[in-house]
C-alpha positions as a printed NumPy array, in Angstrom:
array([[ -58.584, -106.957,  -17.722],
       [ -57.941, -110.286,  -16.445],
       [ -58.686, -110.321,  -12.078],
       [ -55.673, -110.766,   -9.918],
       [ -56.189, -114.932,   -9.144],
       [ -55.862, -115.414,  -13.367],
       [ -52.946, -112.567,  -13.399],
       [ -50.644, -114.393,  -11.012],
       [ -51.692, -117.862,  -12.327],
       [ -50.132, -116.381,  -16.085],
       [ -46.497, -116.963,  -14.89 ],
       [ -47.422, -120.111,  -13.264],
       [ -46.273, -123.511,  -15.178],
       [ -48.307, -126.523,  -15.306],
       [ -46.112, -128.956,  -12.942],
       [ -44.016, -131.409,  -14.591],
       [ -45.428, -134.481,  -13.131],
       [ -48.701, -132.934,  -14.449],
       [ -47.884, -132.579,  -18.275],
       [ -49.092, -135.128,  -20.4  ],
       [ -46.644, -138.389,  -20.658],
       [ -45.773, -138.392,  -24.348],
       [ -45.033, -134.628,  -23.203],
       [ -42.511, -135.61 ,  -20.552],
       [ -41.092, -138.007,  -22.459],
       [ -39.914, -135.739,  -24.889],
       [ -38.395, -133.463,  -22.452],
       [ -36.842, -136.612,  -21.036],
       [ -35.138, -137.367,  -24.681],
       [ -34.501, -134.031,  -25.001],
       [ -32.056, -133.733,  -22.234],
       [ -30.317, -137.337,  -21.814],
       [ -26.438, -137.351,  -21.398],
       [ -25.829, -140.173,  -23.749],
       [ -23.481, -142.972,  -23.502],
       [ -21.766, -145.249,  -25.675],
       [ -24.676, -147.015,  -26.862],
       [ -27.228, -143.823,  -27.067],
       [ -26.879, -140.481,  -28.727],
       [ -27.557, -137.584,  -26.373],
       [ -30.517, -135.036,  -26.634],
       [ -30.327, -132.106,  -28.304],
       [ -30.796, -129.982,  -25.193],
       [ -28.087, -132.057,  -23.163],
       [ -25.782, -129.23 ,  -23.25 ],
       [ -28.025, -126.935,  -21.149],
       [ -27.222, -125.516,  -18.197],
       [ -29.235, -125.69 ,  -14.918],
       [ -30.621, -122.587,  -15.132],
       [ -31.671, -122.867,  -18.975],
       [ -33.072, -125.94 ,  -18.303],
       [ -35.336, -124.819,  -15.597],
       [ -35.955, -121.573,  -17.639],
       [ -37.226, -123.807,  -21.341],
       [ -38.893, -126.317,  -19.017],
       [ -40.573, -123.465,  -17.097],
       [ -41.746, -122.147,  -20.824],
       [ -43.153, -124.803,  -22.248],
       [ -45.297, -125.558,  -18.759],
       [ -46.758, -122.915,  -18.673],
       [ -48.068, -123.185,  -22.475],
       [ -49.728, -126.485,  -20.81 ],
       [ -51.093, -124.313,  -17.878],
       [ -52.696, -122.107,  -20.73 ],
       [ -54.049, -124.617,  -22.77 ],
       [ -55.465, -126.384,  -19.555],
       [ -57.119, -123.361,  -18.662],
       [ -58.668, -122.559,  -22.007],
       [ -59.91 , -126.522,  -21.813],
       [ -57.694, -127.719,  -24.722],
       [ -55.373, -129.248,  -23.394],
       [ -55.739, -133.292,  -24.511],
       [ -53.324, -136.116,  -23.108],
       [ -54.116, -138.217,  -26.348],
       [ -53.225, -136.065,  -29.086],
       [ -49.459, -135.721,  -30.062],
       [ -46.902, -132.812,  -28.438],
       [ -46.55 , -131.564,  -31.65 ],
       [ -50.515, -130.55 ,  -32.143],
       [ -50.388, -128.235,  -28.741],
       [ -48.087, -125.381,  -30.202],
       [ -50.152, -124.524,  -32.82 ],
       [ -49.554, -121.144,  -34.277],
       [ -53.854, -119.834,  -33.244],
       [ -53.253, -121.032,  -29.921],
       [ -49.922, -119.647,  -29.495],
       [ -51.456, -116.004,  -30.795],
       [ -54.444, -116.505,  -28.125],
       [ -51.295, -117.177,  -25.596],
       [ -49.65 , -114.303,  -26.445],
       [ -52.78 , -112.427,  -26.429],
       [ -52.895, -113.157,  -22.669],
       [ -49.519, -112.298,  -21.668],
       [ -49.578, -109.28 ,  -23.196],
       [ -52.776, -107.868,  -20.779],
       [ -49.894, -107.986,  -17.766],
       [ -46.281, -108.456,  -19.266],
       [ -44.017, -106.128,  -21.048],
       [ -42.501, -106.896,  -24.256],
       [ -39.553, -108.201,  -22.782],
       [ -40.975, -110.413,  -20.681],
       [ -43.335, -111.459,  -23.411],
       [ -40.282, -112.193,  -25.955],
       [ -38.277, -113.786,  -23.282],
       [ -41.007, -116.632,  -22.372],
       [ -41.909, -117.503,  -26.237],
       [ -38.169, -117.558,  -27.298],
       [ -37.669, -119.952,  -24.241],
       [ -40.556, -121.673,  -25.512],
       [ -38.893, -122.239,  -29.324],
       [ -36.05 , -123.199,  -27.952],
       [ -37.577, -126.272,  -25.393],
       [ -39.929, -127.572,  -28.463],
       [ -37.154, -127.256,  -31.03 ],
       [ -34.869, -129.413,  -28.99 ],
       [ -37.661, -131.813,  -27.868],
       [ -39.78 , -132.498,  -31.383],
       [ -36.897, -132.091,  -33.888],
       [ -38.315, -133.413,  -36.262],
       [ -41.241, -130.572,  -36.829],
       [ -40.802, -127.46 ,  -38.705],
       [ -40.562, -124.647,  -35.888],
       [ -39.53 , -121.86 ,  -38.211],
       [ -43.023, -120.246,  -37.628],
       [ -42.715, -120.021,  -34.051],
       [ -39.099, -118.809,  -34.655],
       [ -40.79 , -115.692,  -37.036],
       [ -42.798, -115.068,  -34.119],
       [ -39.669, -114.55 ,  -31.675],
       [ -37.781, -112.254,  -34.279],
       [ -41.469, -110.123,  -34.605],
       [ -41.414, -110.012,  -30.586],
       [ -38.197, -109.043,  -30.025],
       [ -38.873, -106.503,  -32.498],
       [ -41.066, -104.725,  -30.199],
       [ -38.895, -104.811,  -27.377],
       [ -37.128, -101.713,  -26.319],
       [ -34.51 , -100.623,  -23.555],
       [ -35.595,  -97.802,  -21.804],
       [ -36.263,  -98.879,  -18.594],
       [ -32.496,  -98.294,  -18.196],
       [ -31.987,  -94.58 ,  -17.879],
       [ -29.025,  -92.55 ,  -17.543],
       [ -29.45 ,  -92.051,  -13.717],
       [ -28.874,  -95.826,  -13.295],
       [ -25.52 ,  -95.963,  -15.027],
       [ -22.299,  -95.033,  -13.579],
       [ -19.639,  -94.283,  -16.105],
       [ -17.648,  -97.745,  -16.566],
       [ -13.877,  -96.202,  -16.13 ],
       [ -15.104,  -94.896,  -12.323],
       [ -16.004,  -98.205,  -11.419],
       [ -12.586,  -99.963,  -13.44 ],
       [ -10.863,  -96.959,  -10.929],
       [ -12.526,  -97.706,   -7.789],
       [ -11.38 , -101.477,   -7.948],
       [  -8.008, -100.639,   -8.109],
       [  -8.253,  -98.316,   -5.244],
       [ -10.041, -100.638,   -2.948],
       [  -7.619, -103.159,   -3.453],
       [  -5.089, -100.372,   -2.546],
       [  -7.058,  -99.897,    0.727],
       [  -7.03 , -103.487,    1.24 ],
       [  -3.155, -103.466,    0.924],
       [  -2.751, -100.298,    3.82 ],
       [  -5.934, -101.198,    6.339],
       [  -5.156, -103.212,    9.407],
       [  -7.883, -105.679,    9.532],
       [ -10.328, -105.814,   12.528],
       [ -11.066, -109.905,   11.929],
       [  -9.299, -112.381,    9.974],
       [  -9.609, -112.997,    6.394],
       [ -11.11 , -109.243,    6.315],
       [  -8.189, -107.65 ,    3.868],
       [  -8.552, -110.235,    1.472],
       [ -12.411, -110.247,    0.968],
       [ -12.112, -106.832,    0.626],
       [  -8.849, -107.296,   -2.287],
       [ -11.473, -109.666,   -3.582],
       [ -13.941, -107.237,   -3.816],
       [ -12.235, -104.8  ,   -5.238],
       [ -10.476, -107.331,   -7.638],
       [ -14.399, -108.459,   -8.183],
       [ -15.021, -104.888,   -9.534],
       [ -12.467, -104.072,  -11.433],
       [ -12.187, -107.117,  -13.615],
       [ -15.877, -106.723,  -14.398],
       [ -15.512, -103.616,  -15.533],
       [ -12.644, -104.577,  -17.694],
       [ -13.827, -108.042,  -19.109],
       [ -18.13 , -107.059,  -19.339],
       [ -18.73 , -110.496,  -19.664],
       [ -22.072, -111.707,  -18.145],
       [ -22.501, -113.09 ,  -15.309],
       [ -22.517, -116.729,  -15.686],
       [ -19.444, -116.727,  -17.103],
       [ -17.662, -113.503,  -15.049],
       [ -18.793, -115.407,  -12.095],
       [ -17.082, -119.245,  -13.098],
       [ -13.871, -117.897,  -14.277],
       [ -11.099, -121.049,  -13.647],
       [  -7.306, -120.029,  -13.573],
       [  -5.712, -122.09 ,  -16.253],
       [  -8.899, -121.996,  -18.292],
       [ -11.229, -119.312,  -18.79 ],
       [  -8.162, -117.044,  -17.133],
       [  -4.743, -117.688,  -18.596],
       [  -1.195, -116.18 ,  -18.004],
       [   0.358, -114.565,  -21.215],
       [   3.801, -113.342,  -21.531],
       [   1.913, -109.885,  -21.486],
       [  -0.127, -110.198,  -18.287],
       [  -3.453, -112.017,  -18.16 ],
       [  -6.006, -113.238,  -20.649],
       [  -9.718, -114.543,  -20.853],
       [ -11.08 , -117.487,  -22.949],
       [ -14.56 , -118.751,  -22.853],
       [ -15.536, -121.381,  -25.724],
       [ -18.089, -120.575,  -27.645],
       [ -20.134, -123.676,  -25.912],
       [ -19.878, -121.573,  -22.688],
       [ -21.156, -118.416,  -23.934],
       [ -24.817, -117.402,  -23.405],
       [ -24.831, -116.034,  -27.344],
       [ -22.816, -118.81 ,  -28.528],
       [ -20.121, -116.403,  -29.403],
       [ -16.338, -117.281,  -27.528],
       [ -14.859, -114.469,  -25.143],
       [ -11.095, -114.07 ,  -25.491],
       [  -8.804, -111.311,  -24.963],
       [  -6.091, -109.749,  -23.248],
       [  -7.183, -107.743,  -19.817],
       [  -5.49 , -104.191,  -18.918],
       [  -2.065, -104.655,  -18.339],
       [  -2.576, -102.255,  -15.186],
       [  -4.597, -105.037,  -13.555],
       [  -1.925, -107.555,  -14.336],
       [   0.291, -106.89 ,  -10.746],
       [  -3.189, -107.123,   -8.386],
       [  -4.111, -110.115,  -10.122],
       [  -0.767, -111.837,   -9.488],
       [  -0.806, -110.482,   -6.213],
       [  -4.636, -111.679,   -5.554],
       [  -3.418, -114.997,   -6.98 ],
       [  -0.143, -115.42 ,   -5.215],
       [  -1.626, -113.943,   -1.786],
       [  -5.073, -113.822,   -1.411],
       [  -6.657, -116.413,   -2.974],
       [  -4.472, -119.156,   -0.755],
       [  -5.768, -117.329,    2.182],
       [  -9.49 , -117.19 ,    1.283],
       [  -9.161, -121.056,    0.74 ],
       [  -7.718, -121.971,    3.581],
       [  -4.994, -124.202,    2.716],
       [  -7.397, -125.786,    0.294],
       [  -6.966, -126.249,   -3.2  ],
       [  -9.293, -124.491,   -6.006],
       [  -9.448, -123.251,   -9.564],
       [ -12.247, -121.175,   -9.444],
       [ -11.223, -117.131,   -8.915],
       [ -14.193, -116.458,   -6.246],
       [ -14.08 , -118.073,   -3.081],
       [ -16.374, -116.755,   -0.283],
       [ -15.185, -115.955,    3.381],
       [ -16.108, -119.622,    4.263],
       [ -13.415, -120.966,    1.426],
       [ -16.154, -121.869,   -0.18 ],
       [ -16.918, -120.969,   -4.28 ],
       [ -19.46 , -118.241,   -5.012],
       [ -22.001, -119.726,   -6.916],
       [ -23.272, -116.387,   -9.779],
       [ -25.711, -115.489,   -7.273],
       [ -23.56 , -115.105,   -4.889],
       [ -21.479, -112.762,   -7.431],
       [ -24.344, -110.836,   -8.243],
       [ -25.448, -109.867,   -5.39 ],
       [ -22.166, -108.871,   -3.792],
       [ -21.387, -106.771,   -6.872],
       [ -24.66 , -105.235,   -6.752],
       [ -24.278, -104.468,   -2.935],
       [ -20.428, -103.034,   -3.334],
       [ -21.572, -100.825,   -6.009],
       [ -24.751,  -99.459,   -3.633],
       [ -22.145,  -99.385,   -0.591],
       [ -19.07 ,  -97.559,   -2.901],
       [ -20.333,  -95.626,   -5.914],
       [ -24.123,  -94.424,   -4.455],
       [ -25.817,  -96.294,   -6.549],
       [ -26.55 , -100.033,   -7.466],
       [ -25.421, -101.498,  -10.102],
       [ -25.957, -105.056,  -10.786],
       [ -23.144, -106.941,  -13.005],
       [ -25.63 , -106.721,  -16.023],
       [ -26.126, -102.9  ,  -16.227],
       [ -21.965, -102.991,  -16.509],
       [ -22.426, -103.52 ,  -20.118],
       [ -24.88 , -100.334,  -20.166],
       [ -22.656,  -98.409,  -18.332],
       [ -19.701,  -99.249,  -20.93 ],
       [ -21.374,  -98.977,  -24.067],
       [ -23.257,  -95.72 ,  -22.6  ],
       [ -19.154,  -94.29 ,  -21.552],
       [ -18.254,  -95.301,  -24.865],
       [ -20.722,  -93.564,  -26.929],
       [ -20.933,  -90.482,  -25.045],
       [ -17.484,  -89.583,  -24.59 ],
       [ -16.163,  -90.608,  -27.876],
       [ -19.501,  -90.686,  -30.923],
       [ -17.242,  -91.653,  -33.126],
       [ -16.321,  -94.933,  -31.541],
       [ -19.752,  -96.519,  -31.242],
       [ -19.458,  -98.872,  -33.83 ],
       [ -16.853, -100.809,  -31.602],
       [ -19.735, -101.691,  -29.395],
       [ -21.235, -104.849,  -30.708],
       [ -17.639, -106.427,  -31.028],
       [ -16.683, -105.421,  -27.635],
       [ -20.024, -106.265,  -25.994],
       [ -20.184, -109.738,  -28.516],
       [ -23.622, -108.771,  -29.839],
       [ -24.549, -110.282,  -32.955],
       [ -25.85 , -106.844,  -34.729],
       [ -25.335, -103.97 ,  -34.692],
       [ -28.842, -102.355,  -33.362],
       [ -27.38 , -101.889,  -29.686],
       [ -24.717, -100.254,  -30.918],
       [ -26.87 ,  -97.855,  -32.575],
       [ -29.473,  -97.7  ,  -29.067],
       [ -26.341,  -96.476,  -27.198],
       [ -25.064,  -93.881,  -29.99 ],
       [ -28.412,  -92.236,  -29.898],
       [ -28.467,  -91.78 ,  -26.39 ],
       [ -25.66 ,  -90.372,  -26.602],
       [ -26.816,  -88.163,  -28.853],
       [ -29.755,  -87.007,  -27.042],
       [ -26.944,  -86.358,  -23.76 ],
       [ -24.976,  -84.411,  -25.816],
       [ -28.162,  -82.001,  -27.183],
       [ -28.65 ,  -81.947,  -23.727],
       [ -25.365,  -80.628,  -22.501],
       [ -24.968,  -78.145,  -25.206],
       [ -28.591,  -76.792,  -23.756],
       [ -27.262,  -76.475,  -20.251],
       [ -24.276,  -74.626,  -21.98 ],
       [ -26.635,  -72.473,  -23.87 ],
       [ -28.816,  -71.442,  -20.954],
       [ -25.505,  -70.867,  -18.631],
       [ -24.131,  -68.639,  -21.393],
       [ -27.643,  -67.138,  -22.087],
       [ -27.635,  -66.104,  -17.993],
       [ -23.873,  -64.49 ,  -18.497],
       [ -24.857,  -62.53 ,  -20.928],
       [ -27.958,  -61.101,  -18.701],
       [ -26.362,  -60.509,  -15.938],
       [ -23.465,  -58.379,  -18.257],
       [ -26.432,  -56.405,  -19.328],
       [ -27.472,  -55.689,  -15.768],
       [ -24.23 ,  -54.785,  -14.533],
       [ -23.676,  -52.259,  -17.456],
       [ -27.168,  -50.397,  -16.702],
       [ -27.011,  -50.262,  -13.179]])
């Protein structure tokens, strides 16, 4: 067991100004713009977030190899991720991390070296990923966490209702709370993640149809690389005009705006900002939380358990790229369904005793 100074320092990246300078140099290729006279970097396209997330990956490899002493500033990039040392890495995370975690930070890993050496032959490390994420499983999400995904489409509607009838006690008050439930409803009936749920632009990821509304991510956009398009519930068509045509003006404040969230302030909710208020709605409304990402969960979960025979619709709907969550979710609902007909059992079981009571009394 490793003691808790060289547990916490696991997670901890080597500091950027600290990696070696051929190192940083091909992180800085890696993600330059370009301009007319230079080609951009491979990883120019990432977001923020990614960014931080591959750079955070690939410094803490350093931190590793600078704690195992082999870490040398004159030999190449490319010799650090070698495949022994990346075992002996792996090794190490796994006395503290679960499989997850473990798959998360080496895929982040492949992806920062395979954008910043190109030209070396990472299909070994990618082996390594597919071999990880092989090992990772999805039961720390149990039934008691989920809340069936039509209850929380449902609630939505009605607190937008509410929001329509209430007299509000401060300004601006009805229209947060149309928002809100406008916020809830929409996520139930898009299930798009949260980077995306949370940037949604009228005119372009949200466009009018003759039949209502529609979304349309690019494929560029999309965590899995997969595009998001789609008609939404033609029951949600008159709150989102209304939201549109009403609210949204309001919550702005005379100001202009694309983006579909905009915070008390008039301000735009950044994904965090999303999250969280989802995730503290649901807590405040339904009894439980549950965060935007557990809304896929919660659908596939509805889906398999009230209708087996539809479970194969779950990768398309949820844009996975196989068909092994699919198969996760039909099996739990499986085991739900055993476990119904055993509740049914036992309550029929007790009928039948107490009939045989009554009779010989």
């Amino acid at each position: 067991m490793v003691n808790d100074h060289a547990s916490k320092s696991l997670g901890t990246p080597l500091a950027f100004d600290d990696w070696p300078v051929e190192d940083r140099l091909a992180w800085d290729r890696a993600i330059q713009p370009g301009d007319p006279f230079t080609d951009a970097g491979g990883g120019a396209h990432w977001r923020p977030a990614t960014r931080k997330s591959y750079r955070n990956a690939y410094g803490r490899v350093l931190a590793f190899l600078q704690r195992r002493g082999w870490l040398n500033d004159q030999e190449p990039p490319a010799s650090r991720i070698r495949r022994e040392w990346i075992v002996a890495y792996i090794e190490e995370l796994e006395r503290r991390l679960k499989p997850v975690s473990i798959w998360s930070y080496i895929s982040d890993l492949h992806n920062a070296v395979y954008r910043m050496l190109p030209g070396e032959d990472w299909s070994w490390l990618r082996d390594i990923v597919n071999r990880l994420h092989g090992r990772v499983t999805y039961s720390n999400v149990s039934a008691a966490d989920l809340v069936p995904i039509d209850d929380i489409y449902r609630f939505g509607l009605e607190l937008m209702r509410t929001a329509e009838k209430a007299l509000p006690r401060r300004p601006l008050n009805d229209s947060v709370l149309y928002r809100d439930g406008l916020m809830l409803a929409l996520a139930a009936a898009s299930l798009v993640r949260l980077g995306n749920f949370a940037l949604i632009c009228l005119n372009e990821s949200l466009l009018r149809t003759s039949d209502g509304f529609a979304l349309n991510f690019a494929p560029r956009s999309v965590k899995n690389k997969q595009p998001i398009e789609g008609p939404l519930p033609v029951t949600l068509t008159p709150f989102l005009e209304h939201y549109l045509d009403h609210h949204h003006p309001r919550l702005l404040g005379g100001r202009r705006g694309v983006n579909l969230w905009i915070s008390t302030e008039g301000r735009i909710m950044k994904p965090h900002h999303v999250g969280k208020r989802i995730a503290k709605l649901t807590s405040r409304y339904l009894g439980k939380q549950v965060p935007l990402q557990r809304f896929r969960h919660c659908a596939a979960t509805s889906i398999a358990t009230t209708s087996p025979e539809l479970a194969r619709i779950i990768r398309p709907l949820l844009a996975h790229t196989t068909n092994r969550t699919g198969e996760l979710y039909y099996n739990r609902a499986r085991m739900v369904d055993a476990s119904r007909r055993h509740a049914s059992a036992i309550s029929n079981l007790r009928r039948k005793l107490q009939n045989m009571e009554d009779i010989t009394s």
